[in-house]
C-alpha positions as CSV (number, residue, x, y, z in Angstrom):
1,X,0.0,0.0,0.0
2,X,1.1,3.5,-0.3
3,X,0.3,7.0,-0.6
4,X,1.3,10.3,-1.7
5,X,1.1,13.6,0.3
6,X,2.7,16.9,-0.3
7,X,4.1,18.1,3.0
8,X,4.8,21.5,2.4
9,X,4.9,23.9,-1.0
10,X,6.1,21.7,-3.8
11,X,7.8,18.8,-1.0
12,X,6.3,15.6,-1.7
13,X,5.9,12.2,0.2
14,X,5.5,9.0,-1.0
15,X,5.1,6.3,1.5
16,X,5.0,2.8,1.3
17,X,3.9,0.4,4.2
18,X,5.3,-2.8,4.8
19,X,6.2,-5.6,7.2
20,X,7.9,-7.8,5.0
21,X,11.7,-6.6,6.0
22,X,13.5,-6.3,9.4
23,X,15.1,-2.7,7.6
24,X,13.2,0.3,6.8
25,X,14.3,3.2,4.1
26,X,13.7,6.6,3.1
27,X,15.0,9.3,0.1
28,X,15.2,13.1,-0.4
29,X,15.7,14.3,-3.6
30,X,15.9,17.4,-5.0
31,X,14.9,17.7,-8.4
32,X,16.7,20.3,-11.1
33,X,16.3,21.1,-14.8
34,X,19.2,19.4,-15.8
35,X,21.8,22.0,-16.9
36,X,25.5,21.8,-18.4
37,X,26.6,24.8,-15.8
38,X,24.7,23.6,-12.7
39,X,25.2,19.7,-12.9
40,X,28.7,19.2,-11.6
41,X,27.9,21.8,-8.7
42,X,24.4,19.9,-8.0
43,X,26.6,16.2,-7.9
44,X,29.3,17.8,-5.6
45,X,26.9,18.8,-2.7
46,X,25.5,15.2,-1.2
47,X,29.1,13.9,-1.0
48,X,29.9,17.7,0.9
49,X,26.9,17.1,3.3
50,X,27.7,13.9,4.3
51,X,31.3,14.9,5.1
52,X,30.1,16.9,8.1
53,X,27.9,19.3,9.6
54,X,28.0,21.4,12.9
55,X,27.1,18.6,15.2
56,X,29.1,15.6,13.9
57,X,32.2,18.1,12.0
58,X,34.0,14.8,10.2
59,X,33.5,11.3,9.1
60,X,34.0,9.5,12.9
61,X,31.6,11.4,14.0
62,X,29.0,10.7,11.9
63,X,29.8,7.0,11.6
64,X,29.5,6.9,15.9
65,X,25.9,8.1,15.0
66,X,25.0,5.7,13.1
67,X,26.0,3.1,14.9
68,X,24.5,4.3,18.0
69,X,21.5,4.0,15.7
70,X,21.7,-0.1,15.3
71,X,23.9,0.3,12.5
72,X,21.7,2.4,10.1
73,X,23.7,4.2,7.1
74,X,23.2,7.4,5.2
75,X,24.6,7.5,1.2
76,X,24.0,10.0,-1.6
77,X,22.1,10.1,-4.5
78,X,23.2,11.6,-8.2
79,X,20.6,10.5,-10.9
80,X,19.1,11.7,-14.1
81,X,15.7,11.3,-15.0
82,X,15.7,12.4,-18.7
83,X,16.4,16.0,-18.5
84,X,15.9,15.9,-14.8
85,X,18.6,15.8,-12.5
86,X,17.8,14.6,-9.2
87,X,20.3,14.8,-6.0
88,X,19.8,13.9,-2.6
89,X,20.4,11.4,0.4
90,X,19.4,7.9,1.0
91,X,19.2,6.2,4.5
92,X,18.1,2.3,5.5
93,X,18.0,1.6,9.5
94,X,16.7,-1.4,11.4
95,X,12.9,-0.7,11.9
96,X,11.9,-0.2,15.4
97,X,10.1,-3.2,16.5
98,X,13.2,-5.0,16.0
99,X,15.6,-2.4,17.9
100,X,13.2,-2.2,20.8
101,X,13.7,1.4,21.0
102,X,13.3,4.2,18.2
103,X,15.4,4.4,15.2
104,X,13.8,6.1,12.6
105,X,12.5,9.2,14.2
106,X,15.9,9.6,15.8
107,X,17.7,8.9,12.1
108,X,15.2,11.5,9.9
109,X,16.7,14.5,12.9
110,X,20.2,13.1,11.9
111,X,19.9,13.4,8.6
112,X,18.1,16.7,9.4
113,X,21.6,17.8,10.7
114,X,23.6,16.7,7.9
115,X,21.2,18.4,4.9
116,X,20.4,21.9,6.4
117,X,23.3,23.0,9.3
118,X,26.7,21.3,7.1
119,X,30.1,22.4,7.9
120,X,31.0,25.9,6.9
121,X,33.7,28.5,6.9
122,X,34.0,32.1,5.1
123,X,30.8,32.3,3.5
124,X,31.3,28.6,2.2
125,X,32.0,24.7,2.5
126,X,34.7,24.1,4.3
127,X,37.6,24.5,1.9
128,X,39.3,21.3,2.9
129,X,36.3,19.3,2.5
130,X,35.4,21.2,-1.0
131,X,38.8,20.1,-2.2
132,X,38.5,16.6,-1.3
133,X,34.7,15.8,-2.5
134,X,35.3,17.8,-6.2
135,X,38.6,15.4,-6.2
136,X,36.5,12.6,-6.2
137,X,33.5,13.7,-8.3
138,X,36.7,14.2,-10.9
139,X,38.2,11.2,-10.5
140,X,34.6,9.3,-10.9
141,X,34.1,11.8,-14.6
142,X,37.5,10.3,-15.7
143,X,36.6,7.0,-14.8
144,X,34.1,6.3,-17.6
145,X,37.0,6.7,-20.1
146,X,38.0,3.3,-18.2
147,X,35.1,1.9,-19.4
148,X,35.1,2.6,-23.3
149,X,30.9,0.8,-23.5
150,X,30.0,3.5,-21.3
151,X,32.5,6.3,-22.8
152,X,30.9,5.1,-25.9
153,X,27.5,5.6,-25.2
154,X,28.1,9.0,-23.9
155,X,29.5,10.2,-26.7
156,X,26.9,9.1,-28.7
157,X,24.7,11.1,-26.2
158,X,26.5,13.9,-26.4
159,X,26.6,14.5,-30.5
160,X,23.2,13.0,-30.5
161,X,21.7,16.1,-28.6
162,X,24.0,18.8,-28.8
163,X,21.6,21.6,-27.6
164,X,19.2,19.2,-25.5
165,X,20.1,18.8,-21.5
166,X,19.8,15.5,-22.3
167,X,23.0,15.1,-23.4
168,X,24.4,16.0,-20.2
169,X,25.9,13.3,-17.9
170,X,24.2,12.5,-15.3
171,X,27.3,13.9,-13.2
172,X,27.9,17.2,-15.3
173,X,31.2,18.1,-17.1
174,X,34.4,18.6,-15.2
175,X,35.5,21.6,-17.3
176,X,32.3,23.3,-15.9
177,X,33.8,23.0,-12.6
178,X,36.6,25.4,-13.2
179,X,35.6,28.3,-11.8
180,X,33.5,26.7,-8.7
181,X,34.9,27.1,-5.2
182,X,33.4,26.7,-1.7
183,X,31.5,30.0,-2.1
184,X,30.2,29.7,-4.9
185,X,29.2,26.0,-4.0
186,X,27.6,27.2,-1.3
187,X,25.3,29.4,-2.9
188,X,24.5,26.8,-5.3
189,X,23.5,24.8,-2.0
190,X,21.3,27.4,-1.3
191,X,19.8,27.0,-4.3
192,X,19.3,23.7,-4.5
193,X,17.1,24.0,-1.1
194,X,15.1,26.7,-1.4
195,X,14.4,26.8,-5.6
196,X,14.3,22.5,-6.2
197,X,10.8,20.5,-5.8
198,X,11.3,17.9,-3.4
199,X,10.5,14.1,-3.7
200,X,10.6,12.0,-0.4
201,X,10.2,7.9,-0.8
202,X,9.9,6.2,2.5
203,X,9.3,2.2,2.9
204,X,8.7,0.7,5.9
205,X,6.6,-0.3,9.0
206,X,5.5,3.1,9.8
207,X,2.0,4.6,8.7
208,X,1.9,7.3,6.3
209,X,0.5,10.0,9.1
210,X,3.5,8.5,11.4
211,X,6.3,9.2,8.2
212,X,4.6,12.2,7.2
213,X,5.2,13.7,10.9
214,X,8.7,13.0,11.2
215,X,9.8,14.2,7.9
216,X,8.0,17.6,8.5
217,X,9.7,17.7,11.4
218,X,12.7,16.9,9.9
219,X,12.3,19.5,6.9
220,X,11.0,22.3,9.3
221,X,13.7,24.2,8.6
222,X,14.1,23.9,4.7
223,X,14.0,27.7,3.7
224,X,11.7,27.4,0.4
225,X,11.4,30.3,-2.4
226,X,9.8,30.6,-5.9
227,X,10.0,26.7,-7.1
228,X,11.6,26.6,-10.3
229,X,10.1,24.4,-12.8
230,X,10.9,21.2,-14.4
231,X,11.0,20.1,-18.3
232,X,8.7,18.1,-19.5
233,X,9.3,14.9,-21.7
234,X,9.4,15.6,-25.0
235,X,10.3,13.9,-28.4
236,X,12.0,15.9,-31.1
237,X,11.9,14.4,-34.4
238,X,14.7,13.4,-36.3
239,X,16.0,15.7,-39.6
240,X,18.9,13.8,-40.2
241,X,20.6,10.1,-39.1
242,X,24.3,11.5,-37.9
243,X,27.4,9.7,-38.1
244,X,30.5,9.6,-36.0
245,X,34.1,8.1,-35.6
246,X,36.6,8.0,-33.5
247,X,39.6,5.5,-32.8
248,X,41.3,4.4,-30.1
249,X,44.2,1.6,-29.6
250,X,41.3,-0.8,-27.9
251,X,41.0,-4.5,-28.1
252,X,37.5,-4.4,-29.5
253,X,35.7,-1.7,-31.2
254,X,32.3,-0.5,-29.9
255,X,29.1,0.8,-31.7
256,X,26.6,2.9,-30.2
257,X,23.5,3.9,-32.0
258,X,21.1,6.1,-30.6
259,X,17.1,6.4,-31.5
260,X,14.3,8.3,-30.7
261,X,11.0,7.1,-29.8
262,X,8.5,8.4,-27.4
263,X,8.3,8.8,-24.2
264,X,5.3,6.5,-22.5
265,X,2.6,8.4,-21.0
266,X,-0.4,6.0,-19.9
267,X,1.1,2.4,-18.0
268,X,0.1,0.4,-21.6
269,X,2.3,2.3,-23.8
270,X,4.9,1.6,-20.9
271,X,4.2,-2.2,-21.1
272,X,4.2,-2.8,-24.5
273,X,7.4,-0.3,-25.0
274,X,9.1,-2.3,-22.6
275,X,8.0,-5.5,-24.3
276,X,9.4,-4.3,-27.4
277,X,12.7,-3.2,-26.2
278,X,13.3,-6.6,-24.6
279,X,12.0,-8.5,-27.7
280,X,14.3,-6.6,-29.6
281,X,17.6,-6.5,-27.4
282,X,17.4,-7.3,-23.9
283,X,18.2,-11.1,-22.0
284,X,19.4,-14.1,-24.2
285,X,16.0,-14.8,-26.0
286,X,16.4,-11.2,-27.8
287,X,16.8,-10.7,-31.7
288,X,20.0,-9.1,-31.6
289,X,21.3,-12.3,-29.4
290,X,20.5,-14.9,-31.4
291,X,20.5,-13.3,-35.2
292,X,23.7,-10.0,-34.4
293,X,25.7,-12.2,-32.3
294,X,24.7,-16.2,-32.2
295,X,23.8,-16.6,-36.1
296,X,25.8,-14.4,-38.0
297,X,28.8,-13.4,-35.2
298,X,28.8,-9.7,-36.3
299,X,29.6,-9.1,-32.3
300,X,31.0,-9.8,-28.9
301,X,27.5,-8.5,-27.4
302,X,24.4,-6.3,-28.6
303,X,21.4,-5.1,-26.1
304,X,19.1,-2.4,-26.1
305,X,17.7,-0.5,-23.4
306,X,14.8,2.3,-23.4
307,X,14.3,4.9,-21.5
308,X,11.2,5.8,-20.6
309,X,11.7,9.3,-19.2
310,X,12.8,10.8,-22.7
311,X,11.8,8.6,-25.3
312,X,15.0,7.3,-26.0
313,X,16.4,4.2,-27.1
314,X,20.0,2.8,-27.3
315,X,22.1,0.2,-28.7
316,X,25.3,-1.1,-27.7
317,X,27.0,-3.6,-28.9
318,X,31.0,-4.2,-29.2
319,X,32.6,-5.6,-32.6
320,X,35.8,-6.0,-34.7
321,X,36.4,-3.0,-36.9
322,X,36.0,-5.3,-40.2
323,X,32.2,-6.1,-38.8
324,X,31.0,-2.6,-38.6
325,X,29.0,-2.0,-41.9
326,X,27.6,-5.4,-41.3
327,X,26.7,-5.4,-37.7
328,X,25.1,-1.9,-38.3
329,X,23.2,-3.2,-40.2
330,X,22.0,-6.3,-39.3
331,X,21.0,-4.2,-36.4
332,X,18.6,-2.1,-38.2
333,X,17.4,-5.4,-39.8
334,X,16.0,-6.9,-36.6
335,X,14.3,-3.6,-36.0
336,X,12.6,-3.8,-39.2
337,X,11.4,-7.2,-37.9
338,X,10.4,-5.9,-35.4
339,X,8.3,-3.2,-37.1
340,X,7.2,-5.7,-39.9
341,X,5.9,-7.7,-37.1
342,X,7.9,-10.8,-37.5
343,X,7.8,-11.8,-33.6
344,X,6.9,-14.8,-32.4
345,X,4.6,-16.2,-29.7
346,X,7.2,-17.6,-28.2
347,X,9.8,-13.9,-28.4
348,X,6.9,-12.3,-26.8
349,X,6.3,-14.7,-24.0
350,X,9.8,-15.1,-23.2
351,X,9.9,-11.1,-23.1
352,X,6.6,-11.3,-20.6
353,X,8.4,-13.7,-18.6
354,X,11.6,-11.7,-18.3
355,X,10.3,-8.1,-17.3
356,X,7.7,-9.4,-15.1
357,X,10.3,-11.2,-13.2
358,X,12.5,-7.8,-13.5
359,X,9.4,-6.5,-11.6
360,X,8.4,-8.6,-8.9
361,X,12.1,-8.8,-7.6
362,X,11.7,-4.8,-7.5
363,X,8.9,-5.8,-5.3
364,X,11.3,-7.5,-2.8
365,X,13.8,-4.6,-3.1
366,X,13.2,-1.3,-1.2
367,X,16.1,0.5,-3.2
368,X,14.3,-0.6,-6.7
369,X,11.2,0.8,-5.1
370,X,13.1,4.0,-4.6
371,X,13.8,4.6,-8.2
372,X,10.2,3.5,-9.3
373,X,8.0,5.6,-7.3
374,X,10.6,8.5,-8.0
375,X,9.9,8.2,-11.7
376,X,6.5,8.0,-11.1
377,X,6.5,11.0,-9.3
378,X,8.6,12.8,-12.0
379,X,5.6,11.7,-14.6
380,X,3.2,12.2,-12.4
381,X,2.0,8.6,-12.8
382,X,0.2,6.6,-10.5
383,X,0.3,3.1,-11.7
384,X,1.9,0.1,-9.2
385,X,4.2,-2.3,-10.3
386,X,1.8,-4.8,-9.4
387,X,-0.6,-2.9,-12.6
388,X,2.6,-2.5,-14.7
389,X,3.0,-6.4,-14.4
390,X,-0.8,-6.4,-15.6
391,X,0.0,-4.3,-18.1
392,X,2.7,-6.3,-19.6
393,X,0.7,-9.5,-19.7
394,X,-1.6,-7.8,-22.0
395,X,0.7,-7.0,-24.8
396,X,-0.2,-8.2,-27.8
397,X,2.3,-8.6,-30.9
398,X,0.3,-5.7,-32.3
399,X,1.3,-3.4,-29.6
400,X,4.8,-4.3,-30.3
401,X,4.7,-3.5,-33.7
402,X,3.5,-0.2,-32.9
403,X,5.4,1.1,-30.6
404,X,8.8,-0.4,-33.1
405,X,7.3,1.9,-35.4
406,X,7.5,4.9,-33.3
407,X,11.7,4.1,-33.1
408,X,13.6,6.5,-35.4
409,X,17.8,6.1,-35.7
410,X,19.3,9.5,-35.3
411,X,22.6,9.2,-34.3
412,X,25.8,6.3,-34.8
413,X,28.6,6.1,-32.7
414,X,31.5,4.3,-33.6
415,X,35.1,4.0,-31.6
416,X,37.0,2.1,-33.8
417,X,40.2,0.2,-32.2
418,X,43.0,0.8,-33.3
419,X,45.2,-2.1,-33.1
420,X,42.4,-5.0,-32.6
């Protein structure tokens, strides 16, 4: 069961009651347009809150706290929601019924501490705290070159909308963060509290009156100003497929193709988008398994994945060089299947099969849960997953065909390596 309440102007709770775990959990999230100057600053300030505040200054500090609280832990939260960026803090504790005293009251005033009174000096962070978190959001930027699939697909994102925010990593750009210092940080904290809509997720034993007390209690102090509004989804259409190389002395080359599609309003446009996307490229029943890679062995791996909150779809897929033409297009080919509706009973109940038991493990994971009912909040959506599941079992192969027709290619991506 759960609910949705707006606590105070624009700060929203969604609760969900359950017995089912011996832990409890609850989100904040403040929700931004997402923006190339902003994003870095927005991604730097939960790592800065939870390196101190006035109370507990440092990191042994903070960890006594929480393990005077049973052992409950407080992390941070950097995510992108189409061209929504969304930061904030996560927390899990043992519920209170198993403690035998309270916990979760006590962690929300915590927490409480750590978002609104955080360590300051000058006008600012604390410089020595500054230094070390924007080290690390760095070092985390220069990590996906590490990773050339996912340096891959960001490139492709990046040339595919040059003047959309969707573009933007989810963790902003670290050139951006040139000319940032503690001050200036600090006013962007400011910001992010008093301008951003708020989305709180809590699971666990309490009631939703009980939840909704102690997280008004614990945002009693959140100043609040003129709320500054958030993007809606849209789809542009595509003028022009674009086409892109780069190399790099790599092992195995990598393709990324990026497509636009629709972004899925109503829960059975979700369902049978989703069905589609996992006929097409997801698990080891897909069409780009067994024709790209098993039958013809254009490629080392091929999947696609859809997102819902911008209409987006992407492939990626990692080839030799010599296979590119080929593997391109055999990839277009099983979309054209796809379209033509050339899908079997038997793809379609495999796809059923595979999303609905995506699904009901979300059901048995409050962190999954987390990320749902945030999206849904973000669409304004109301459908459970228990309905999505529903949803999906009444996909027919028409719906699939239809929503593979919405699917347009705009952009290729290929980093060629050099030396394979």
């Amino acid at each position: 069961m759960f609910s949705r309440t707006e606590l105070f102007d624009r700060v929203y709770l969604t609760a969900v009651q359950s017995d089912k775990f011996k832990t409890g959990c609850f989100s904040i999230n403040f929700l931004r347009p997402l923006s190339r100057q902003a994003a870095a600053q927005n991604a730097l300030i939960p790592g800065l809150l939870l390196a101190g505040c006035e109370q507990y200054p440092d990191i042994r500090s903070i960890s006594i706290q929480l393990d005077r609280l049973y052992g409950a832990s407080v992390g941070t939260l950097v995510r992108k929601k189409g061209e929504i960026q969304s930061v904030g803090l996560y927390a899990d504790f043992v519920e209170d019924a198993l403690a035998g005293e309270p916990v979760f009251r006590p962690l929300t005033e915590f927490v409480s501490e750590l978002l609104l009174r955080p360590c300051t000096e000058n006008g600012g962070f604390r410089s020595d705290y500054f230094e070390m978190e924007r080290n690390n959001l760095v070092n985390s930027m220069r990590a996906t070159l590490n990773s050339k699939q996912a340096y891959a697909n960001q490139e492709m994102l990046k040339a595919m909308c040059p003047d959309e925010p969707y573009g933007i990593p989810y963790q902003g750009e670290e050139e951006t963060l040139a000319d940032v210092d503690a001050k200036s940080l600090y006013a962007q904290y400011r910001t992010l509290l008093a301008h951003s809509r708020v989305e709180l997720f809590y699971h666990g034993r309490a009631s939703a009156d009980e939840a909704a007390d102690a997280f008004r209690a614990m945002l009693k102090e959140l100043p609040r100003g003129s709320i500054d509004p958030l993007p809606a989804p849209a789809c542009k259409q595509v003028a022009r497929v674009r086409e892109l190389e780069q190399s790099m002395p790599l092992s195995q080359s990598k393709l990324a193709m990026g497509f636009r599609a629709r972004p899925a309003s109503a829960v059975d446009e979700l369902a049978a988008m989703l069905c589609f996307s996992v006929v097409y490229g997801a698990g080891s029943n897909c069409k780009l398994f067994l024709n790209v890679r098993e039958a013809k062995s254009l490629c080392y791996y091929a999947s696609a994945a859809y997102d819902k909150y911008k209409g987006f779809l992407r492939v990626s897929s990692g080839i030799a060089a010599e296979n590119y033409a080929a593997a391109r297009g055999e990839i277009l080919r099983q979309l054209q299947d796809c379209v033509d509706g050339k899908i079997s009973t038997e793809e379609l109940e495999n796809a059923k099969r595979l999303l609905n038991s995506q699904l009901r493990a979300d059901l048995d994971n409050p962190g999954r849960l987390d990320e749902f009912y945030l999206g849904q909040a973000i669409l304004d959506q109301r459908y459970t997953i228990p309905e999505l599941m529903a949803a999906v079992e009444r996909v027919d192969e028409a719906a699939v065909r239809q929503a593979a027709a919405t699917v347009q290619l705009d952009t290729v991506y290929f980093l060629r390596g050099v030396g394979e």
